[in-house]
N, C-alpha and C positions, 0 to 999 in steps of 0.2 A: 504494500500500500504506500501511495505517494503523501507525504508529510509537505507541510509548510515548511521546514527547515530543507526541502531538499527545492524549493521555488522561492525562499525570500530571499529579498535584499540585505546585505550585510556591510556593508562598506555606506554607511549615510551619511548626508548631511543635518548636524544635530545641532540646537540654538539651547541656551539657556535661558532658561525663563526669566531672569534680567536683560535679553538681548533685547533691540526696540526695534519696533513697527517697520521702521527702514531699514535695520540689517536684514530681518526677514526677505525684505521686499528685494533685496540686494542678492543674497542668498538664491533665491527662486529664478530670478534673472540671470545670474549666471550659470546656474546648474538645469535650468529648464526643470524646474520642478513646483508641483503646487501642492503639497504638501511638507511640511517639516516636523520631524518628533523634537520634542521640548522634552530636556532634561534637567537634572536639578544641579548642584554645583560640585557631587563629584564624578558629573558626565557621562552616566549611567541610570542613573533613574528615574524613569518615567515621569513624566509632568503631565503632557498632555501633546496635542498638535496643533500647530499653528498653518491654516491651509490660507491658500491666495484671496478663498472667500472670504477671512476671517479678514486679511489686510486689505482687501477692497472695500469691504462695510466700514472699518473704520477710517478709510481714504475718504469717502464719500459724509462720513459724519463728521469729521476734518473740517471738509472745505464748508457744509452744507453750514456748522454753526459760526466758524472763525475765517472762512475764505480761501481761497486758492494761495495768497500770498502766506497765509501760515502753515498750509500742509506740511513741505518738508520739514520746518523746525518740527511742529508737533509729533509728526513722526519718528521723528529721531530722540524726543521727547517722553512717545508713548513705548514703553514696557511690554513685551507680548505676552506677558501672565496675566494684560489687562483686559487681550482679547484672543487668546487661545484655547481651544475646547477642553476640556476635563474629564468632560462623562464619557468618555471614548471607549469603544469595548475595543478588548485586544484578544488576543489568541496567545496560545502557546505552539513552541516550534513541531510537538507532536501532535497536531490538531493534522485528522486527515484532509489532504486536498479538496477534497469534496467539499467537506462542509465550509471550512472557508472558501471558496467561490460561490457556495449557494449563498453564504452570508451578504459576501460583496454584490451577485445579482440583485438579491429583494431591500439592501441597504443603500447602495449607491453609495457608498464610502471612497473617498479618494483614496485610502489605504487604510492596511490595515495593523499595526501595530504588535508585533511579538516580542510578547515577553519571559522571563524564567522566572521561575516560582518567588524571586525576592523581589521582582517587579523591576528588573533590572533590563534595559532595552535589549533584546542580540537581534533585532531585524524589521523591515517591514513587507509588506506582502500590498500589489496594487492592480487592480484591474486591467493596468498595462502587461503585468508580470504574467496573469492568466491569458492574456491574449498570444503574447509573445511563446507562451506554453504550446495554446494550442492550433499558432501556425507551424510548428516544430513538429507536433506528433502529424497533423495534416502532410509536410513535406515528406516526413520519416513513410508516413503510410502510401504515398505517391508512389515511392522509391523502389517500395516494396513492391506495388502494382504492377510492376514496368518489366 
């Protein structure tokens, strides 16, 4: 049986939950990614995630109360433990494949967070990662066809 430790992600990009709105946003830009695991300050424990949603709502509640002219300071300003998600369910790396993907189908989660039993981050798992699975067994099955 296929595990989530044998499809997640292990090499992330991780913010600490003192990090601000604009590193986030910095972060996402140069790594093309819209999701980030928020950990705590000895870089390993889960916090919560900070998604591109989460910096575009408060992009937009920025400008809408103080203006376009204060966005960046604000953002550099705002904390993203002040607007990163918490109640995040996470999986563990021996969660069968299955069920994380059925999870991700009916959730629509940008990703999905693995943790070990001290709640210590080792991975994420992302809708991409399932896709990317199953044009690999698609071409592998081709191959075979042939």
């Amino acid at each position: 049986m296929k595990t989530v430790a044998d499809l997640m992600i292990t090499k992330l990009q991780v913010l600490h939950d003192t990090h601000s709105v604009a590193d986030a946003r910095e972060v996402m830009r140069l790594h093309n990614i819209r999701n980030i695991p928020v950990v705590g300050d000895d870089g390993h424990t889960f916090k919560g995630i900070v998604s591109q949603r989460d910096i575009l709502k408060e992009s937009f509640r920025i400008v809408s109360e103080h203006g376009m002219s204060k966005l960046a300071e604000l953002e550099r300003q705002t904390v993203i433990s002040s607007v990163m998600a918490t109640d995040v369910i996470t999986t563990t790396a021996d969660t069968a494949l299955t069920t994380a993907g059925r999870y991700c189908m009916e959730n629509k989660h940008g990703c999905l967070p693995v943790l070990d039993d001290q709640g210590q981050l080792l991975g994420i798992v992302t809708p991409s990662d399932f896709v990317r699975l199953c044009v690999q067994l698609l071409e592998q099955s081709s191959q075979e066809h042939q």
